[in-house]
KEKE-3310 file (N, C-alpha, C; in steps of 0.2 Angstrom, whole numbers, plus 5000, padded with zeros to 4 digits):
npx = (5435:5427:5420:5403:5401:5392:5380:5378:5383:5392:5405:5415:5432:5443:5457:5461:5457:5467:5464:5470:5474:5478:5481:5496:5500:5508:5508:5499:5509:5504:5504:5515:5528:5539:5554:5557:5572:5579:5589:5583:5571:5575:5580:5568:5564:5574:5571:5558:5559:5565:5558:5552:5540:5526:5521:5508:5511:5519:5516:5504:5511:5512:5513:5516:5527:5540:5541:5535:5537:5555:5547:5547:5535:5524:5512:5503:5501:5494:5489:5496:5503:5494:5480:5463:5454:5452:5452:5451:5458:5469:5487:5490:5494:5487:5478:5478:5481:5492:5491:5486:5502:5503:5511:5513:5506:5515:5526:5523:5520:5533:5538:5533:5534:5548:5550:5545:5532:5516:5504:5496:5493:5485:5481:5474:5475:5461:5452:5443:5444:5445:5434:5430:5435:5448:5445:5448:5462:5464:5459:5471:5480:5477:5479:5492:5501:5493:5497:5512:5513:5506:5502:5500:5490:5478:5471:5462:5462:5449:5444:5428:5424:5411:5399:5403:5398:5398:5410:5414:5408:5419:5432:5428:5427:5440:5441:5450:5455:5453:5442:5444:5436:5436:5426:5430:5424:5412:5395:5388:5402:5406:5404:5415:5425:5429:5426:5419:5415:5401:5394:5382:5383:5396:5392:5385:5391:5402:5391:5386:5398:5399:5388:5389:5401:5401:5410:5422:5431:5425:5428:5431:5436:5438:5444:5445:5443:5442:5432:5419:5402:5401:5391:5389:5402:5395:5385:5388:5395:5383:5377:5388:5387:5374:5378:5383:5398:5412:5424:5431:5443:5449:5456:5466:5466:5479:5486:5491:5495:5497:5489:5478:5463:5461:5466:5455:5452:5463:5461:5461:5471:5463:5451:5449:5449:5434:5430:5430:5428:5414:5412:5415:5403:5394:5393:5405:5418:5432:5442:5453:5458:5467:5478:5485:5484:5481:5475:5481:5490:5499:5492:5495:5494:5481:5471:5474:5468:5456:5453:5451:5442:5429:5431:5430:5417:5407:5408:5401)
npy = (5265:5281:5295:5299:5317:5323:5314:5309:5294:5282:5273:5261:5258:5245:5247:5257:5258:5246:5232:5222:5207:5198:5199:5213:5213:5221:5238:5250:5262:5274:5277:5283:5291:5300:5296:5294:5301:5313:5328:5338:5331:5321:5332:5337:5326:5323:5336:5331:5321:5325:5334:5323:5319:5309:5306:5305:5304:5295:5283:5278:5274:5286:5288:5298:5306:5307:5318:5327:5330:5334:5347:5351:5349:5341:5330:5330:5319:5317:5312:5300:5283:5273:5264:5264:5257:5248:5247:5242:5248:5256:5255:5260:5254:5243:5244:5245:5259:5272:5287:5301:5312:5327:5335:5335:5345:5358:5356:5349:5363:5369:5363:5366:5378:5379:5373:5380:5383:5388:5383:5371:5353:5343:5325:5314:5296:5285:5287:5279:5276:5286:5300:5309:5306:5311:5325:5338:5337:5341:5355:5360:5357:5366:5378:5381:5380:5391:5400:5401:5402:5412:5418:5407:5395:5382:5363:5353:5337:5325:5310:5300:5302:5296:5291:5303:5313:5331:5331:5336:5350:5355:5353:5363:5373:5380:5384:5380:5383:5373:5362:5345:5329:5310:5304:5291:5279:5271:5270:5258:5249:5251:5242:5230:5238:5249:5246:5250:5264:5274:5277:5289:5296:5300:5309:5318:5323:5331:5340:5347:5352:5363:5370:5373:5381:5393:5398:5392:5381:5366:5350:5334:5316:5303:5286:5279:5261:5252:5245:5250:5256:5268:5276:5276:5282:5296:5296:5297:5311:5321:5318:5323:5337:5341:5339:5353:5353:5361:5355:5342:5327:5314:5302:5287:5270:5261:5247:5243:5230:5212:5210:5216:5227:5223:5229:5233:5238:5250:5267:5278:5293:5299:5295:5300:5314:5316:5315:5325:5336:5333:5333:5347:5350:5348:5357:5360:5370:5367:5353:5339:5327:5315:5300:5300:5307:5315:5315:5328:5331:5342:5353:5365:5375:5369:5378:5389:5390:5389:5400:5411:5405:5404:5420:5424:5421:5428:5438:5439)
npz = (5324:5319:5319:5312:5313:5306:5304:5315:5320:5318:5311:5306:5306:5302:5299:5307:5321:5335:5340:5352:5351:5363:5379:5383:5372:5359:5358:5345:5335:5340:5351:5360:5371:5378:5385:5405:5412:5407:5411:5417:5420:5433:5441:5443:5452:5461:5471:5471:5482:5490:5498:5504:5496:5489:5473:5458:5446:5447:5456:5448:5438:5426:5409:5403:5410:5409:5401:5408:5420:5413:5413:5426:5431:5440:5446:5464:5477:5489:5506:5507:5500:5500:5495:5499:5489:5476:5462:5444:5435:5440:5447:5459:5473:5486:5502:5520:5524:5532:5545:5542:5537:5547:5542:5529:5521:5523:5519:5504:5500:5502:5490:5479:5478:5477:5465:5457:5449:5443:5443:5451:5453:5462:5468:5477:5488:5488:5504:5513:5525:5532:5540:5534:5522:5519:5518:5523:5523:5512:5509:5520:5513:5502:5508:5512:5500:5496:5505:5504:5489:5486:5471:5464:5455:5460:5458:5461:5459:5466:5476:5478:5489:5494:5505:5515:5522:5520:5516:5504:5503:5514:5505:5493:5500:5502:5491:5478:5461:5450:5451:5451:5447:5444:5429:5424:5418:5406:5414:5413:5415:5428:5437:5435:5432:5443:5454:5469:5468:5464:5448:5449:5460:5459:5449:5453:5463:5456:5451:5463:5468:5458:5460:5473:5472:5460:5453:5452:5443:5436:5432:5424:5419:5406:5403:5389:5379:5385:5384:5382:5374:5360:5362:5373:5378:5373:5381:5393:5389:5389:5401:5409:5407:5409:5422:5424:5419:5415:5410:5398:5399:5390:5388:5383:5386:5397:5402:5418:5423:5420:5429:5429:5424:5406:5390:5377:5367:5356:5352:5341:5334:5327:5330:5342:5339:5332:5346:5352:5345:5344:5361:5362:5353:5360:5371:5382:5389:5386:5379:5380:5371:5367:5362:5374:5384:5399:5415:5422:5413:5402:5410:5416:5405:5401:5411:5406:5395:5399:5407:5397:5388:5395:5399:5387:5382:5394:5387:5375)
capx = (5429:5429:5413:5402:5397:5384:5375:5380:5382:5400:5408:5422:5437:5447:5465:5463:5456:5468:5461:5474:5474:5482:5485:5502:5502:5511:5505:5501:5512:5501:5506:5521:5529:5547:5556:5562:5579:5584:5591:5574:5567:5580:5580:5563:5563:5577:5566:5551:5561:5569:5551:5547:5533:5523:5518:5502:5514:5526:5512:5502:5514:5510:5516:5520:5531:5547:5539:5530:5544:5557:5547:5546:5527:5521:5506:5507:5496:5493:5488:5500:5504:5490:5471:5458:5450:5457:5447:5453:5461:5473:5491:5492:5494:5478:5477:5476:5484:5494:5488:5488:5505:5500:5517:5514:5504:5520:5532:5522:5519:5538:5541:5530:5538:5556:5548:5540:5524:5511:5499:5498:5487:5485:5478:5475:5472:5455:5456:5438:5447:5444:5430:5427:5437:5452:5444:5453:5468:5466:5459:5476:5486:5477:5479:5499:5498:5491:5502:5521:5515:5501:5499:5499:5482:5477:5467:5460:5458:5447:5439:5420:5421:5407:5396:5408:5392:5402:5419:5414:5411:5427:5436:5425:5425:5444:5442:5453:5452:5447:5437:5440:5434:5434:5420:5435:5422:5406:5392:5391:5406:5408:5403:5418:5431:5427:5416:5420:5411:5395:5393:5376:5387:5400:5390:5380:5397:5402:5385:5384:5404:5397:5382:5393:5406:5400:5416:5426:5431:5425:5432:5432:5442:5436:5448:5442:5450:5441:5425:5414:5401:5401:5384:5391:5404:5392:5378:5393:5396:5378:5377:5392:5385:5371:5381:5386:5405:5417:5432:5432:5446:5447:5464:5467:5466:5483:5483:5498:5499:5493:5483:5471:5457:5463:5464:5451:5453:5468:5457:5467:5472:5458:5445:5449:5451:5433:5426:5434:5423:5410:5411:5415:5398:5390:5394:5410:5421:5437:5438:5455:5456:5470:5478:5491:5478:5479:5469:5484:5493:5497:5485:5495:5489:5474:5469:5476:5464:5447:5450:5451:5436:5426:5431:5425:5408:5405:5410:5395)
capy = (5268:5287:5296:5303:5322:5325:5308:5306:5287:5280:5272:5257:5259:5242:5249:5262:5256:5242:5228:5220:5200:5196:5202:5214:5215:5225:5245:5253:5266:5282:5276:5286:5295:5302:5292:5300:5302:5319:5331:5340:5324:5321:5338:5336:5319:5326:5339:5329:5317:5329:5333:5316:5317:5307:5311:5299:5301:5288:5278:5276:5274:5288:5287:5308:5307:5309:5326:5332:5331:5339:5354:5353:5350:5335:5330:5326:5313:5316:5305:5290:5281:5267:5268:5260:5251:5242:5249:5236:5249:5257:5253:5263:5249:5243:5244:5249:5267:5275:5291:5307:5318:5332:5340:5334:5349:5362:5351:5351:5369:5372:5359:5369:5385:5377:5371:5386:5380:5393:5380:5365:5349:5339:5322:5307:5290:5285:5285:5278:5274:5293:5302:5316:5305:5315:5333:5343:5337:5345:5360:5361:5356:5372:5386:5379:5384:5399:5406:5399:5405:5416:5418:5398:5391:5375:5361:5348:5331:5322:5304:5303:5305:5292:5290:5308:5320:5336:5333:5340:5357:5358:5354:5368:5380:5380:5388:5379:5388:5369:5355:5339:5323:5308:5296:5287:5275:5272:5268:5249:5244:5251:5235:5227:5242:5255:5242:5255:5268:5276:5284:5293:5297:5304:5314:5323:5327:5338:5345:5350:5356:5368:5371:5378:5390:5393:5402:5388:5378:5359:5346:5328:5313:5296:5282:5275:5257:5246:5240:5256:5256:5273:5278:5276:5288:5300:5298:5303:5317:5323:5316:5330:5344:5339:5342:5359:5351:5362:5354:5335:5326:5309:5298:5280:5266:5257:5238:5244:5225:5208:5205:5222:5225:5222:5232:5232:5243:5255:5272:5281:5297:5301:5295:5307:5322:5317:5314:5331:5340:5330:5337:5354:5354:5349:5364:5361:5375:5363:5347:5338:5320:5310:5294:5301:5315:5312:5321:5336:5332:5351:5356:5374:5378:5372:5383:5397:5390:5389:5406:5415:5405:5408:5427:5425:5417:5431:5444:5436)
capz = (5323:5317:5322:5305:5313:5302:5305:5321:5318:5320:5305:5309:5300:5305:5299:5312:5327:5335:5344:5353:5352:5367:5384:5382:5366:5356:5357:5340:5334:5340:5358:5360:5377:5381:5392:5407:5411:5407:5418:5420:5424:5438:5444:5447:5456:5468:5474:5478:5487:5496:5500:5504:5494:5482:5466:5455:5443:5447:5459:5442:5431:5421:5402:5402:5417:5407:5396:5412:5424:5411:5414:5432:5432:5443:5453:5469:5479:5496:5510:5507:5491:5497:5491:5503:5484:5472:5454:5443:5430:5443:5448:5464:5478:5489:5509:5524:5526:5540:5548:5540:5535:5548:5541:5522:5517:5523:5514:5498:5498:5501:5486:5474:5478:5473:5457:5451:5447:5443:5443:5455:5453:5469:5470:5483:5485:5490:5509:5516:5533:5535:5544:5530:5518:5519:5515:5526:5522:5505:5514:5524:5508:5497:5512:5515:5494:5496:5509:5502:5483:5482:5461:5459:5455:5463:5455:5464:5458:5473:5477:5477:5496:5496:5513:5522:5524:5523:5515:5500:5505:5516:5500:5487:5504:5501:5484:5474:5454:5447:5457:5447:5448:5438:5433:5424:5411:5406:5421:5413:5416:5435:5444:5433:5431:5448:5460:5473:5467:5463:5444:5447:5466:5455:5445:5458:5466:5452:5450:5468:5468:5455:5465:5480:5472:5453:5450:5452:5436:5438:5426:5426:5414:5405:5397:5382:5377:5392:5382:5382:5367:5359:5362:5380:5380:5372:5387:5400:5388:5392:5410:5414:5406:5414:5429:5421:5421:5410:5406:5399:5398:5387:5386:5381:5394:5396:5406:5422:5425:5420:5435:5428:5416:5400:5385:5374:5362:5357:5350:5335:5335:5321:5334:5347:5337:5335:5353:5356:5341:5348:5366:5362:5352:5366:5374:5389:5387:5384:5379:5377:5369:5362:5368:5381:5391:5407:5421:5425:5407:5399:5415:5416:5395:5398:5414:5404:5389:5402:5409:5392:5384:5400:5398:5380:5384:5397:5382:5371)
cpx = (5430:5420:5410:5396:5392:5378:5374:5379:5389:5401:5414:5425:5442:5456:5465:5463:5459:5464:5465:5471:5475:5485:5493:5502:5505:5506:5505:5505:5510:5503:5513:5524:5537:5547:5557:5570:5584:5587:5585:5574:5574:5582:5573:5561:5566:5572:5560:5554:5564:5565:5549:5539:5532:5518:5510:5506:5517:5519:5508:5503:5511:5514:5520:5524:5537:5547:5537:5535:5551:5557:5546:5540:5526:5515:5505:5500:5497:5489:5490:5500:5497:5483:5467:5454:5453:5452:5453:5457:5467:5481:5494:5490:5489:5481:5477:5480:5486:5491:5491:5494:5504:5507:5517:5512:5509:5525:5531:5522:5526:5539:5537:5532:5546:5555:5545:5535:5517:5506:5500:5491:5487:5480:5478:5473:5466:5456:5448:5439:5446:5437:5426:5431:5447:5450:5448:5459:5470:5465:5468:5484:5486:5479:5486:5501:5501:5495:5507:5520:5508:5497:5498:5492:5483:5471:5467:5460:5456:5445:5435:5418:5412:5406:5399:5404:5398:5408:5419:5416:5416:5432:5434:5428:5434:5447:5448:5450:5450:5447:5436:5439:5432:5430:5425:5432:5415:5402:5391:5397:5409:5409:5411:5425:5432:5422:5413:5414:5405:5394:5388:5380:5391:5399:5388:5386:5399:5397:5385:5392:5401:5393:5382:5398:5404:5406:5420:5425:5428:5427:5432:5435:5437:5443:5441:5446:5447:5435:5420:5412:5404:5397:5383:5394:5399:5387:5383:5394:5391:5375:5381:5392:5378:5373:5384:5393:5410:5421:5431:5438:5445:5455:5461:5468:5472:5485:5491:5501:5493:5487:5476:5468:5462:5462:5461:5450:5459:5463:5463:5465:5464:5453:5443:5448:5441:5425:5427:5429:5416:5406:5411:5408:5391:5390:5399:5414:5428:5439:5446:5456:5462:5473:5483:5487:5477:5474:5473:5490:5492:5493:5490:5492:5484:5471:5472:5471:5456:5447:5449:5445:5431:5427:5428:5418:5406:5405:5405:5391)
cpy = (5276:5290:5301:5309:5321:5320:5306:5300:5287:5275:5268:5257:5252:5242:5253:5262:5249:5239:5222:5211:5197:5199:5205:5213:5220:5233:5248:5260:5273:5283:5278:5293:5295:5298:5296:5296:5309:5321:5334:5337:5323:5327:5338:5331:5320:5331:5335:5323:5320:5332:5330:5317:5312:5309:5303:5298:5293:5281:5275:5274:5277:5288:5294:5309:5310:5317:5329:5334:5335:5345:5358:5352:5341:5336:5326:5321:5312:5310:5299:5289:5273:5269:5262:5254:5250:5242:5244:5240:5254:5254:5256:5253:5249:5242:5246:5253:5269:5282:5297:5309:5325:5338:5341:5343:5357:5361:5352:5359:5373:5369:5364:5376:5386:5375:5378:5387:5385:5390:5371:5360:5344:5334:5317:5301:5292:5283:5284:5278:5280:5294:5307:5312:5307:5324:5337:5342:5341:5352:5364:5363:5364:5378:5386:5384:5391:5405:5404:5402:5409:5417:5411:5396:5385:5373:5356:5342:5326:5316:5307:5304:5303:5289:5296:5314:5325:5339:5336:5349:5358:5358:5362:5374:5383:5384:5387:5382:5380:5363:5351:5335:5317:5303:5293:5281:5277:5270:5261:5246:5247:5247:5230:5233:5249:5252:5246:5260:5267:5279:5289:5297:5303:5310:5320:5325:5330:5343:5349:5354:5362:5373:5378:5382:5389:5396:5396:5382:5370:5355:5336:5324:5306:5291:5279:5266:5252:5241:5243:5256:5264:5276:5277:5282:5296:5304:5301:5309:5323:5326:5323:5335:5343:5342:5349:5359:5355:5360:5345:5333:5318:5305:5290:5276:5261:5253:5241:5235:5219:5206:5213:5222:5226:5229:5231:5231:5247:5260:5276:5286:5303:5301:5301:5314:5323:5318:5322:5336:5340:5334:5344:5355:5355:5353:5364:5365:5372:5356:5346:5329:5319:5304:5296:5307:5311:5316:5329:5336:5340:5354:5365:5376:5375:5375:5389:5399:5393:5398:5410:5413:5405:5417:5428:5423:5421:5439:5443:5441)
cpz = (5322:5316:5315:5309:5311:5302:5309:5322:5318:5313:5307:5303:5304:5307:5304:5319:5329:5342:5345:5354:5358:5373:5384:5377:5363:5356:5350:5340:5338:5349:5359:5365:5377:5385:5398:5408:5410:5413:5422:5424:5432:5443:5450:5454:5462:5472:5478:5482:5490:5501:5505:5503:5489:5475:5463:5450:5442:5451:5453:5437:5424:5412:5399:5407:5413:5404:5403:5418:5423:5414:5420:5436:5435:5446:5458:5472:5485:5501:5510:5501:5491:5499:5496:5497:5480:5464:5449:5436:5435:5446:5455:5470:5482:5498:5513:5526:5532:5540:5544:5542:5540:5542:5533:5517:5518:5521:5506:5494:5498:5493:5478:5471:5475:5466:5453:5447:5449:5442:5446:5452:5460:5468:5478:5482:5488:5501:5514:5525:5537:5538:5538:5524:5516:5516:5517:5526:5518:5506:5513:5516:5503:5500:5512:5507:5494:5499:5506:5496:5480:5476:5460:5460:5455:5458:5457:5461:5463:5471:5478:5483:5496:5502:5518:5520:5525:5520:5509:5500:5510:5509:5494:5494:5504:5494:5481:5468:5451:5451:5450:5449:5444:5437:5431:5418:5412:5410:5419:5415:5425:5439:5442:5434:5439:5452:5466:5473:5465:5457:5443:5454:5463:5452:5445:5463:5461:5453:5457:5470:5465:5456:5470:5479:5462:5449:5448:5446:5439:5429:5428:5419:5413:5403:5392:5381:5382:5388:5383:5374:5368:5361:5370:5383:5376:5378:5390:5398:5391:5399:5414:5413:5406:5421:5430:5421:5413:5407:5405:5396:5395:5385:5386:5385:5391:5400:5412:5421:5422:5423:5431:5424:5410:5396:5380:5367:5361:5349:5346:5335:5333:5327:5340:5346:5336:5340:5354:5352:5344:5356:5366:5358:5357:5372:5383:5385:5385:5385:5377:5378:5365:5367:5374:5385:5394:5410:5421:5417:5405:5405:5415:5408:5395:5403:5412:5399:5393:5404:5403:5389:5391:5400:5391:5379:5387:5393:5379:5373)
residu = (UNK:UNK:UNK:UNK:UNK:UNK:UNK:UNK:UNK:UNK:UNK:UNK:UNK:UNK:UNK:UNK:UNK:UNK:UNK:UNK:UNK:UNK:UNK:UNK:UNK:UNK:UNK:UNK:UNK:UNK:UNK:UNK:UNK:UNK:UNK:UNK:UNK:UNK:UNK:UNK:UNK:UNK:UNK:UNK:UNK:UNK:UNK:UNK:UNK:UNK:UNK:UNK:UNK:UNK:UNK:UNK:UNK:UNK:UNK:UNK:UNK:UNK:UNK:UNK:UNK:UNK:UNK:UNK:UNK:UNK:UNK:UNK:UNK:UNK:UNK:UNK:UNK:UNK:UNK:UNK:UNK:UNK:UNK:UNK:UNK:UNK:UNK:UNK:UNK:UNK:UNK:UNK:UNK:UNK:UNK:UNK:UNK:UNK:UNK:UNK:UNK:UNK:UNK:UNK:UNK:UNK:UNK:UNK:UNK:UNK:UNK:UNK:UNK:UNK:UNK:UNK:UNK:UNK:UNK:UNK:UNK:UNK:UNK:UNK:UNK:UNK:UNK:UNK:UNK:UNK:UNK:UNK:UNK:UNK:UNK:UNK:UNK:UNK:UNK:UNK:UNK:UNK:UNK:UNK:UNK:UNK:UNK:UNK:UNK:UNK:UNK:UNK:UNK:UNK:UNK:UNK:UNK:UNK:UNK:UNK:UNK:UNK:UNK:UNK:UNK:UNK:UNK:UNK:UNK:UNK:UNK:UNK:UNK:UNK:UNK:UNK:UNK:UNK:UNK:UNK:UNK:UNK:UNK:UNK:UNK:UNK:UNK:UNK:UNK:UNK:UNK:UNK:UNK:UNK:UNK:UNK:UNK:UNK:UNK:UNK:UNK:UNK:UNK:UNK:UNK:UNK:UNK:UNK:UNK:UNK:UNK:UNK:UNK:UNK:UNK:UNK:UNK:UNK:UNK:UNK:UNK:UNK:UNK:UNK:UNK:UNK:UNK:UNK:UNK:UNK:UNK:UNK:UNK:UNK:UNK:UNK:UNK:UNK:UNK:UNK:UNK:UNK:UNK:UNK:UNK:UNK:UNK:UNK:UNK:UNK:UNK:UNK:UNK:UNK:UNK:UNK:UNK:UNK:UNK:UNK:UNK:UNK:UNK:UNK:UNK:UNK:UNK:UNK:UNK:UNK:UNK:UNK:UNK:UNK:UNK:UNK:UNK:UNK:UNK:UNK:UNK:UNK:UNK:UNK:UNK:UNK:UNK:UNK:UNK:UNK:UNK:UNK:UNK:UNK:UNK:UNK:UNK:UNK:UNK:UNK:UNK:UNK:UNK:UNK:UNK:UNK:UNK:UNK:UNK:UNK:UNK:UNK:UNK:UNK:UNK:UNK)
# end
């Protein structure tokens, strides 16, 4: 499908959108990532084992790891490699988690400092087992940051820290430069794709992110590709500026393993160029959309993109 602007009506084109027959099916051509292997890539890997850290890269199986690694650029993944929930588009492993890292957040902060990273992205798994969810760990992880690399801008991407009165502002009170958070699909298919969560939860955790430091950039991410109408992803479009959310990000949904939601749909390059048109008319400050956008994909050019069109909105 290929979205007709001016009609706002959607238009299928079947040569362009594939609809994959068959669990594991073959990816259409547009599905295209580096392997890794370089030296880069390798360079990188030693370091954060030297670390002993964990990245979502690798926990995820992300598809850019071999281009993002090259260039030294990972996101790390605090709190353990296992997730208190089991979201059924995920590949990160389900259980019950050992006790916070007190040491992780002076390790990672050396680990950022040896890579040279002028812009950090930090995630975690979901860690319900916690008290505040894990807030303060992110806290501890942004000031560790702060003190080992002064200039490097932090960007949070959190869980929805559902049922931890509180945890949110310890995370904003920390003043990272962008608070993400993702809803990840559209609110139908939550109960089936994200049972865990809450998307109206979700949405009022942005809103109130931006609430409590308005400076700070907020940004959240969807896949496409699971069995979302159109006129779904649209509402979420609204829904998060609605929550005043400047930055969306829109990537392709690809199946880690048999046992997980399927693929749907495989969304053509066409299509995204424009969701992207789309959301930039709805007015978020940066909006990028193809099938390999991740959440921290390109994340250093596009927090170089937000602050310059935010300086130009304030020029207006």
């Amino acid at each position: 499908m290929v979205f007709d602007l001016g009609a706002g009506r959607v238009l299928r084109h079947p040569e362009k959108t594939h609809r994959p027959d068959r669990i594991g099916a073959p990816k259409p051509n547009w599905i295209r990532a580096q392997a890794p292997g370089s030296a880069g890539w390798a360079a990188t890997r030693d370091i954060l084992r030297g670390h002993k850290l964990v990245t979502v890269c690798e926990e995820a199986g992300c598809p850019n790891v071999g281009e993002c690694w090259e260039k030294k650029h990972a996101t790390f993944m605090i709190l353990g490699d296992t997730c208190t929930r089991a979201c059924a588009f995920c590949n990160v492993k389900t259980g019950m988690p050992g006790a916070p890292d007190l040491h992780e957040p002076a390790r990672l902060a050396e680990a950022v400092a040896e890579l040279g990273l002028t812009h950090v992205v930090v995630t975690s798994v979901d860690r319900d087992d916690l008290d505040d969810g894990g807030a303060e760990h992110f806290a501890r992880v942004i000031a560790a940051v702060r003190a080992q690399s002064p200039a490097t801008t932090i960007e949070v991407l959190t869980p929805d820290f559902l049922r931890k009165p509180g945890a949110l502002e310890k995370v904003v009170g920390a003043k990272p430069d962008i608070f993400n958070h993702n809803l990840e699909t559209v609110a139908s298919l939550y109960p089936s794709v994200r049972p865990g969560a809450r998307y109206f939860h979700s949405l009022r955790l942005l809103q109130r992110a931006k609430e409590l430091n308005p400076c700070t950039f907020t940004k959240s991410g969807i896949m496409v590709g699971l069995g979302e109408g159109h006129h779904e992803v649209l509402q979420v479009m609204d829904d998060l500026r609605s929550a005043d959310v400047d930055f969306l990000t829109v990537g392709q949904y690809l199946q880690p393993t048999k046992k997980h939601h399927p693929v749907v749909s495989f969304v053509s390059p066409e299509e995204f160029k424009a969701l992207e048109e789309i959301a930039l008319a709805k007015g978020f400050l940066l909006v990028s959309a193809s099938p390999l956008t991740r959440s921290s994909y390109h994340a250093v050019e596009d927090f170089a993109k937000l602050k310059a069109r935010r300086q130009a909105q304030a020029a207006l």
